[in-house]
C-alpha positions in Angstrom: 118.0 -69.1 156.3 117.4 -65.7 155.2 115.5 -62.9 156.9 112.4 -63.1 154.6 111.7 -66.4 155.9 111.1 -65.8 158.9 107.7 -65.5 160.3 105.9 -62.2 160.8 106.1 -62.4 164.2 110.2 -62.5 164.1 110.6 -59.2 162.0 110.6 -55.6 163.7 107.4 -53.6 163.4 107.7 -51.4 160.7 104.7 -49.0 161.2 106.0 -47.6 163.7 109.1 -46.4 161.7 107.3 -44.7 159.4 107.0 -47.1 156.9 103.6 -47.9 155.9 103.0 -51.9 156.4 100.0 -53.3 154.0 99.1 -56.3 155.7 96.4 -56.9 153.4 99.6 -57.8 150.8 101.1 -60.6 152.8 98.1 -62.6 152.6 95.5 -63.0 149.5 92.3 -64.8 149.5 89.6 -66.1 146.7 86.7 -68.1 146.4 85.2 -70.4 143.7 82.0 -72.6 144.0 81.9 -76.3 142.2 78.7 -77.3 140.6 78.4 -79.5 143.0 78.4 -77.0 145.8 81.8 -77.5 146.7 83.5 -74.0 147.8 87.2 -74.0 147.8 88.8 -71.3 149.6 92.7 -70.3 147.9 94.5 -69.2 150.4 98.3 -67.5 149.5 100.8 -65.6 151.4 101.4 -66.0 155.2 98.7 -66.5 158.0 100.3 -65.0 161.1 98.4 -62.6 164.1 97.8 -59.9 161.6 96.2 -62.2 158.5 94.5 -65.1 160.6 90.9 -62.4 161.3 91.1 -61.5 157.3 90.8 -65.5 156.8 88.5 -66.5 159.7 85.8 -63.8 158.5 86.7 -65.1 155.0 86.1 -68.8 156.1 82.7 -67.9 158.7 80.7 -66.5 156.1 81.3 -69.2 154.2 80.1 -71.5 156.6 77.3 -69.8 157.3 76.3 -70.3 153.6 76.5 -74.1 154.7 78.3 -75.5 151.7 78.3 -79.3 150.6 82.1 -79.3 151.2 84.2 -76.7 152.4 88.0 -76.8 151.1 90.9 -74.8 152.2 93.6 -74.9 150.3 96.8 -74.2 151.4 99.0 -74.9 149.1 100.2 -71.4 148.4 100.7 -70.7 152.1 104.4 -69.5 152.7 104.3 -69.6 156.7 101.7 -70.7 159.0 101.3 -69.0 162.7 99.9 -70.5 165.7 96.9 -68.0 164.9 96.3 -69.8 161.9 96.4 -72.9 163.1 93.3 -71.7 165.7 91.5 -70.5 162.7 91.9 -74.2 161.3 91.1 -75.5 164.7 87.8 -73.1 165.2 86.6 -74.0 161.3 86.6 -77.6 162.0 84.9 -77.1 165.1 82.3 -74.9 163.0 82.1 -77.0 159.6 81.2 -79.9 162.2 78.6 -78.4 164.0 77.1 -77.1 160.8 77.4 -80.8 159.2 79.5 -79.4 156.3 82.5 -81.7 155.2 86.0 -79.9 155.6 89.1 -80.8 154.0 92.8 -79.3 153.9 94.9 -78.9 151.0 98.7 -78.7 152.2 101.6 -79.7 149.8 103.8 -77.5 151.3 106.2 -78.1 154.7 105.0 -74.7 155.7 101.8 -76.0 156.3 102.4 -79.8 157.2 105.2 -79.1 159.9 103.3 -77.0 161.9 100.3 -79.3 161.7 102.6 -82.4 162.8 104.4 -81.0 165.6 101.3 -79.7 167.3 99.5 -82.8 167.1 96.5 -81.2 164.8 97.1 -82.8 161.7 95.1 -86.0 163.0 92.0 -83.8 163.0 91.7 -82.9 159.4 91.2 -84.6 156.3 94.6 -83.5 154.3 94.5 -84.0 150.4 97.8 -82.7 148.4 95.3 -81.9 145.2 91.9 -80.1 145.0 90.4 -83.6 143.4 89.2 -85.8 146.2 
């Protein structure tokens, strides 16, 4: 195991040695719309304390659009923090109450492990492509 995978959370803070941390590099987030109404929500990079509010606003306004089907895919996620499991956690509550379908792309252990071990996993609906 090498230093860069470890998770955010495990690595000195930077910033304050002078070094300038862009946080808005470590995670990168885009949007597409189906014809069918289907958004799908690319998430890549890491989704620690500092990048789970960047996604959570990403993933409320879309809810608040009330989609068909809202997709999160994760298949580009390198490391996934207990913040980011909330944000899952919090958007399934959401997408329920709304009556908008949710579904989780995860190919990746990053994703899956964290998911098993916590006992989540069981409340998603997990697809390892985009096609249902």
């Amino acid at each position: 195991m090498t230093t860069s995978d470890l998770p955010a959370e495990g690595q000195p803070d930077v910033s304050t040695e002078g070094t300038e941390a862009p946080f808005d590099d470590v995670i990168t987030l885009s949007t597409s719309t189906d014809e069918d109404g289907t958004v799908t929500v690319t998430v890549v990079g890491e989704v620690d304390t500092f990048t789970a509010p960047v996604l959570r606003s990403t993933l409320d306004s879309q809810l608040e659009a009330q989609p068909r089907e809202l997709v999160i895919d994760l298949s580009g996620v390198q490391f996934l923090g207990s913040a980011g499991l909330a944000v899952l956690v919090e958007t399934q509550k959401s997408a329920r109450s709304r009556e908008v379908a949710l579904r989780l792309i995860a190919t990746t252990r990053a994703v899956t492990r964290p998911l098993e071990v916590t006992g989540l996993i069981d409340l998603f609906t997990i697809a390892d492509s985009p096609a249902r």
